[in-house]
N, C-alpha and C positions, 0 to 999 in steps of 0.2 A: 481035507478040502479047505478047512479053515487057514490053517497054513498058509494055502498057495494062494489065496485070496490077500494074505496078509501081505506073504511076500511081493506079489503083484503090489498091492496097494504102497507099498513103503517105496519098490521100483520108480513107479510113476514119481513118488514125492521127490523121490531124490535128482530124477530126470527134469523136474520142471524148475525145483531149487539151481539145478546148473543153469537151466535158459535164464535164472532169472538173474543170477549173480556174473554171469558169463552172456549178456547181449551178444559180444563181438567175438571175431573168431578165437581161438584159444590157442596157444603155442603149450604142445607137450603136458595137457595138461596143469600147468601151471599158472593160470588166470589168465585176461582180457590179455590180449597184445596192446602197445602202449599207442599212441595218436600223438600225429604230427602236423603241425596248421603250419604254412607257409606265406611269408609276407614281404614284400619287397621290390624290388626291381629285379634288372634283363641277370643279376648273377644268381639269381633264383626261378626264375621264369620258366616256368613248362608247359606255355603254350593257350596261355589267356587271351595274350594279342592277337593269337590269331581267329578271335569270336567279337574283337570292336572295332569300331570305325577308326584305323588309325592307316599312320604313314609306313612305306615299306621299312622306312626306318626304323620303325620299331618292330617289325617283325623278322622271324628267320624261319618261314615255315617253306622252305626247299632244300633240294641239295647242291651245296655236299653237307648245309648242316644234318645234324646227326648220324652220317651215315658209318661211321665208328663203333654204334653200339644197337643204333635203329635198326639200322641198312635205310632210314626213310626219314625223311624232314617231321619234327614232333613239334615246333615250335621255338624250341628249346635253342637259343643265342649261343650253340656249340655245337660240336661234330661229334658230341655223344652225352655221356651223364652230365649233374650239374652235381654242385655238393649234399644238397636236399636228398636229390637218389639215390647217393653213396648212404648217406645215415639213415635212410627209409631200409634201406637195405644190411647196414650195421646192427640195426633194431630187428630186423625180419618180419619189416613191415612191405608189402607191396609198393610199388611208385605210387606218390601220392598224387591224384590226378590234380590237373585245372581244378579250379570252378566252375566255367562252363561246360563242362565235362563229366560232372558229379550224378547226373540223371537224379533218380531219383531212391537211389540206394549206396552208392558208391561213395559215401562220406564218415564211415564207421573208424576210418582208420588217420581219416585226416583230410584235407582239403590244402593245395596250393591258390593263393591268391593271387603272386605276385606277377606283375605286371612292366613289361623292359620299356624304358624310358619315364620312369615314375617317378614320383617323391615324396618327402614327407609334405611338401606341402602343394596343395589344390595348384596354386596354378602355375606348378611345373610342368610343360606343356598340358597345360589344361586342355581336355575336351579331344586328346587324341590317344589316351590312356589313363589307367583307373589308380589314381590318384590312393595315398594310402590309409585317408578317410572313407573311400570308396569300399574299399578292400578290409575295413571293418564295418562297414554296411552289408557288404557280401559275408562276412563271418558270422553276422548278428542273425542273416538269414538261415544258414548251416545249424545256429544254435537252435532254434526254432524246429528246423526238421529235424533234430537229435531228438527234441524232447518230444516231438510229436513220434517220432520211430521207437525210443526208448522209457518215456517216460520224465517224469522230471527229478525224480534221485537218479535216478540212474545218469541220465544225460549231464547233472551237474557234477557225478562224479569223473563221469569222461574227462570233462573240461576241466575239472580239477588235476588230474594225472595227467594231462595231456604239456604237448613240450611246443613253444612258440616259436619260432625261427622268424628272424627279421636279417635281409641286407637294403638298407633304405640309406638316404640322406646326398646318395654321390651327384645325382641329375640336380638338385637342388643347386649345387652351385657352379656344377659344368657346364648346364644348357647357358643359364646368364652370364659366363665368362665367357662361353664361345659364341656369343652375340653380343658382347662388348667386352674386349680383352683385359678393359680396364675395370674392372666390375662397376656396375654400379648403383651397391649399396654398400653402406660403413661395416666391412664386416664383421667388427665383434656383435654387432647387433641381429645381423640377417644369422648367424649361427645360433645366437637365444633362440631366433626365431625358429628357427629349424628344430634343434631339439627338444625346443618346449612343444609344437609339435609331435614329434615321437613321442615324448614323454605323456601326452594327452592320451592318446592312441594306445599306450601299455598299458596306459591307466583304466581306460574302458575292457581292455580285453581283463585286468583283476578284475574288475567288478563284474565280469561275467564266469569269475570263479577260473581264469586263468593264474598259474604260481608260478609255471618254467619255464622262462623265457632264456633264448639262444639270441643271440647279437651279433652282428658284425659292426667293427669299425669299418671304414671305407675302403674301398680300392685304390691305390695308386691310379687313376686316372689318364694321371700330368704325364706321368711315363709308361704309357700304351704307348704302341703304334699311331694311332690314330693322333694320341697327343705330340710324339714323338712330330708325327707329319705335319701336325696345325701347328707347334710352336715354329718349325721349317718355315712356314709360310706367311708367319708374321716377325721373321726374319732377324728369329733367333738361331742361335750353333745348330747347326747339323746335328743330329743323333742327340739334343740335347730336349731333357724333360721338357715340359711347362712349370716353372716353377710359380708361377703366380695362382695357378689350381692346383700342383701338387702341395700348397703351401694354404690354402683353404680346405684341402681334405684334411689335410694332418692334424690342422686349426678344430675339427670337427671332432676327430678321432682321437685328440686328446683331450678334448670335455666332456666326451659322452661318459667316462668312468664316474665323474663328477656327479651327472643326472642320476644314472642306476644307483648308484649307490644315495643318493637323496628319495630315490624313489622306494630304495626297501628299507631306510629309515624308515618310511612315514606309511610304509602297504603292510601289515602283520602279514608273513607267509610268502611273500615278493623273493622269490630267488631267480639268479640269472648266473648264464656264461657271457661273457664277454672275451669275445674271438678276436686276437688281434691279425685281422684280414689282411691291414694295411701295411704290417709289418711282415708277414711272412712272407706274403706275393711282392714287393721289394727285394726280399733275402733271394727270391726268386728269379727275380728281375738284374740283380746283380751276379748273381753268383749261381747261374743254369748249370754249372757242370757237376756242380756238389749235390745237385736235385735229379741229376741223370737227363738234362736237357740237353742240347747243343747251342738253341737259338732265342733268346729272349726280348730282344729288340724289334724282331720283325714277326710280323702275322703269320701262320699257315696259307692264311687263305685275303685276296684282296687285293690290291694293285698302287702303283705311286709309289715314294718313298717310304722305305720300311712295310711294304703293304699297308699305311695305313690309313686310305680311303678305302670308306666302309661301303666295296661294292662285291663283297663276297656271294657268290649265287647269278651273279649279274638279273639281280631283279630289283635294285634301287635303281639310283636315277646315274651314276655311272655302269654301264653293264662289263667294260671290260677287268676280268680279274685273273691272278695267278693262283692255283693249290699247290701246297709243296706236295711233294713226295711222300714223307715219314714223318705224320704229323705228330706220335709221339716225339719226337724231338722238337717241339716248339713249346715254351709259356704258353703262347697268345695262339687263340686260331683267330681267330678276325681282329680288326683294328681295337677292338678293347676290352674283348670275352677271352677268360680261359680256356685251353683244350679240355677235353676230358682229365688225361691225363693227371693237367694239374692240379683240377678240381678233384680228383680221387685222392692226392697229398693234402690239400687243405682239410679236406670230410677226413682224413686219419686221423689229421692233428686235432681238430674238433673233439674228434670221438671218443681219443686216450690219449689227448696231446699234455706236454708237461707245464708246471705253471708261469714258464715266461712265456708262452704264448695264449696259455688260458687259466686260469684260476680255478675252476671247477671243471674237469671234460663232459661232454653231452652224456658219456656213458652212464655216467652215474646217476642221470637226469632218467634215463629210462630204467632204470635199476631200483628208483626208489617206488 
């Protein structure tokens, strides 16, 4: 009798030691599954915009988006995954939902933030989308019901293990050149501004015991479709970039290595990948048939030249648009979003990609 009392009583200890060192769900036994925060703009975006007062511009909550992996409009600036989903799902973690969408349980494994038409800074289109100061106001909220849900060891070890994804900075200098082609501000200074910026914003999420931060450089912009079509129209070559924004992204994407690395000088603990985005969706952009593409110039989905007036869904303020047929075979499905497809090539490279495109891969980040 004493026995089975014993054994019972050691049972229970050993059952409640697992709730207590194991909060979150558990993969094979083998501890906590790892978390994933999501921060950024529309190449991250899973469906924020579609809960604030903004323009159809910024949103993509009909079809034919998603209808690739949905079968149904999720929010998401694509006709199916984004790269976020592909590495949620590398990790063998669930899609990591919205923020507005997290209720009041659904945040153990991560939270997406980001927001399409955003920036690093406030007033990139301000007041029609949640800004990337915003969007660590909504994280600082997430911290709060961890530790209320988990406790406060516990909750800041979350956030210690946990892995950051950022793609920020492209709206920053796209929206102001496509409202004055000539920019107008001196650019090496509006770029301090911008990464100092971001740089503020990593800085806060360390000192909320954030370590593993994931980066993108920029997207080619200049040469989307959509740019393809604007530079057409301020009568530049046919089919030819913008080179005056693809030449401020690049400006961007070549100083950001400068930042991180000043920032894990000076953060004890501060580790990051640094994706080069802007590079590889380029290699893409040139060179589709080496990627298994057919068409890189022109959208899946949208109308004009190149498809790239952004009226895919006909629920902006143009309604009439074209769908291809086989949209694996496109880079682009809309005037400046990647397909699924291509977005599943990027999340590869990220995930075990090699060191000219990344310096550390993300796998290793959820590894440790």
């Amino acid at each position: 009798m004493t026995f089975s009392t014993n054994l019972l009583h050691a049972c229970c200890l050993i059952f409640f030691a697992f709730l207590f060192t194991c909060p979150i769900r558990c993969v094979d036994g083998e501890g906590p599954l790892p978390v994933l925060f999501v921060f950024g703009d529309s190449i991250l975006d899973s469906g924020n915009n579609n809960y604030i007062n903004t323009t159809t511009q910024f949103q993509a909550n009909w079809l034919p988006y998603g209808e690739t992996f949905f079968k149904a409009p999720t929010g998401r600036p694509c006709d199916g995954r984004l790269i976020s989903d592909f590495i949620a799902e590398f990790a063998n973690l669930p899609l990591i939902p919205a923020y507005f969408e997290i209720g009041t349980d659904k945040f153990l494994h991560g939270v997406n933030f980001a927001s399409s038409g955003s920036g690093c800074l406030v007033e990139t289109n301000r007041g029609i989308v949640i800004d990337l100061q915003t969007q660590l106001t909504h994280f600082n909220e997430v911290v709060q019901l961890l530790e209320n849900k988990l406790g406060k060891q516990q909750s800041q070890q979350l956030l210690t293990d946990a892995v950051y994804m950022f793609s920020t900075g492209s709206n920053d200098y796209a929206f102001p050149y496509l409202t004055n082609p000539k920019f107008p501000f001196p650019k090496e200074q509006f770029s301090e501004m911008v990464l100092g910026n971001f740089s503020a914003i990593l800085q806060a999420i360390y000192n909320k015991g954030g370590r593993k931060f994931s980066i993108f450089t920029l997207a080619p912009e200049g040469c989307s479709p959509g740019g393809r079509a604007f530079n057409a129209q301020l009568g530049g070559k046919s089919g030819d970039c913008m080179p005056e924004l693809s030449a401020l992204l690049e400006m961007h994407s070549n100083a950001l290595p400068q930042k991180l690395a000043q920032l894990q000088k000076n953060l004890s603990g501060f580790n990051y990948t640094l994706f080069d985005l802007y590079k590889i969706f380029t290699e893409k952009i040139d060179n589709p048939s080496k990627y298994g593409f057919n068409v890189s110039t022109e959208a899946c989905c949208g109308t004009g030249p190149f498809k790239g007036i952004n009226s895919c869904g006909g629920k902006r303020q143009v309604k009439e648009y074209e769908l291809c047929q086989n949209v694996k075979d496109y880079v682009f499905f809309d005037a400046s979003h990647p397909t699924e497809a291509a977005n599943k090539q990027f999340a590869q490279l990220l995930w075990n990609g090699t060191t000219d495109v990344i310096a550390h891969n993300l796998q290793s980040f959820f590894q440790l």
